[in-house]
C-alpha positions in Angstrom: -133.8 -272.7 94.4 -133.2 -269.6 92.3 -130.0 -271.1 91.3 -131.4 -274.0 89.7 -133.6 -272.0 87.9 -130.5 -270.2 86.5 -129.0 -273.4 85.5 -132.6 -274.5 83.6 -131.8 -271.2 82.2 -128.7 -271.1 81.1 -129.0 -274.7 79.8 -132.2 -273.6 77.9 -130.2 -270.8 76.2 -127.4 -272.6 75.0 -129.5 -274.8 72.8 -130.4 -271.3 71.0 -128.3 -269.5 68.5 -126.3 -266.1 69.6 -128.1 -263.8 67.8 -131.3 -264.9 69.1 -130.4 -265.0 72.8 -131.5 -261.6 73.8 -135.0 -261.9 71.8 -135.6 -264.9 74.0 -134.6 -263.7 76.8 -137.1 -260.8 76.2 -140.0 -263.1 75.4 -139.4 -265.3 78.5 -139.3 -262.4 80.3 -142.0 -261.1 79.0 -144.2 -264.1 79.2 -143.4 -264.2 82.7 -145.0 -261.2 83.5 -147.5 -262.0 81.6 -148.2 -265.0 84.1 -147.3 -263.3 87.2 -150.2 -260.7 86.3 -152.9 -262.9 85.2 -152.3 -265.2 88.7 -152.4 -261.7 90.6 -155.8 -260.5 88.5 -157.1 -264.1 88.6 -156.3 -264.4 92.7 -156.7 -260.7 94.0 -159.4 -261.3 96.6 -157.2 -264.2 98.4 -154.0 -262.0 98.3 -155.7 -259.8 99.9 -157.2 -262.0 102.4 -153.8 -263.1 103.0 -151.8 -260.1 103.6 -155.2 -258.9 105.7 -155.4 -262.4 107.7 -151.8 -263.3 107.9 -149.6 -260.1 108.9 -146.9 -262.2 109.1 -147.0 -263.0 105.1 -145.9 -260.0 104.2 -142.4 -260.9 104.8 -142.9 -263.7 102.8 -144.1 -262.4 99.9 -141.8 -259.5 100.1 -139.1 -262.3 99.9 -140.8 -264.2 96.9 -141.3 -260.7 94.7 -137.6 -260.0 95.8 -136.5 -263.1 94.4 -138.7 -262.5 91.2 -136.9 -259.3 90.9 -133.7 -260.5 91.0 -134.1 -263.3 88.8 -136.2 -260.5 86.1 -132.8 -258.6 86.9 -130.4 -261.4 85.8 -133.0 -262.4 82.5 -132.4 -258.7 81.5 -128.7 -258.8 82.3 -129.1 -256.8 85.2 -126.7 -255.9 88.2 -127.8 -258.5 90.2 
């Protein structure tokens, strides 16, 4: 899965000039984050319901922010 977002991507950036890459690649990022907190403020209560109901979640959703991570890591040309 997190490869074919790479590819959506990568084929999104090559329809953008060079010099412009990196400030795109900022604003996505950005705008993710963006997302990501307004679900979290907008959903709080049933996360935590969740991770208090469903111990067995937290794997889960430790994999899911992992995957976030690495894919916020790769926007920002990071290690991974």
């Amino acid at each position: 899965m997190l490869s074919d977002i790479v590819q959506i991507y990568l084929s999104f950036l090559s329809h953008v000039p060079g010099q412009f890459r990196g400030y795109v690649s900022i604003l996505l990022g950005l705008f993710i984050i963006y997302s990501i907190v307004q679900i979290i403020r907008q959903q709080f209560i049933w996360i935590i319901v969740l991770i208090v109901l469903l111990p067995t979640s937290v794997p889960i959703l430790r994999g899911v922010v992992d995957g976030i991570v690495r894919f916020l890591k790769f926007l920002f040309g990071g290690d991974s």
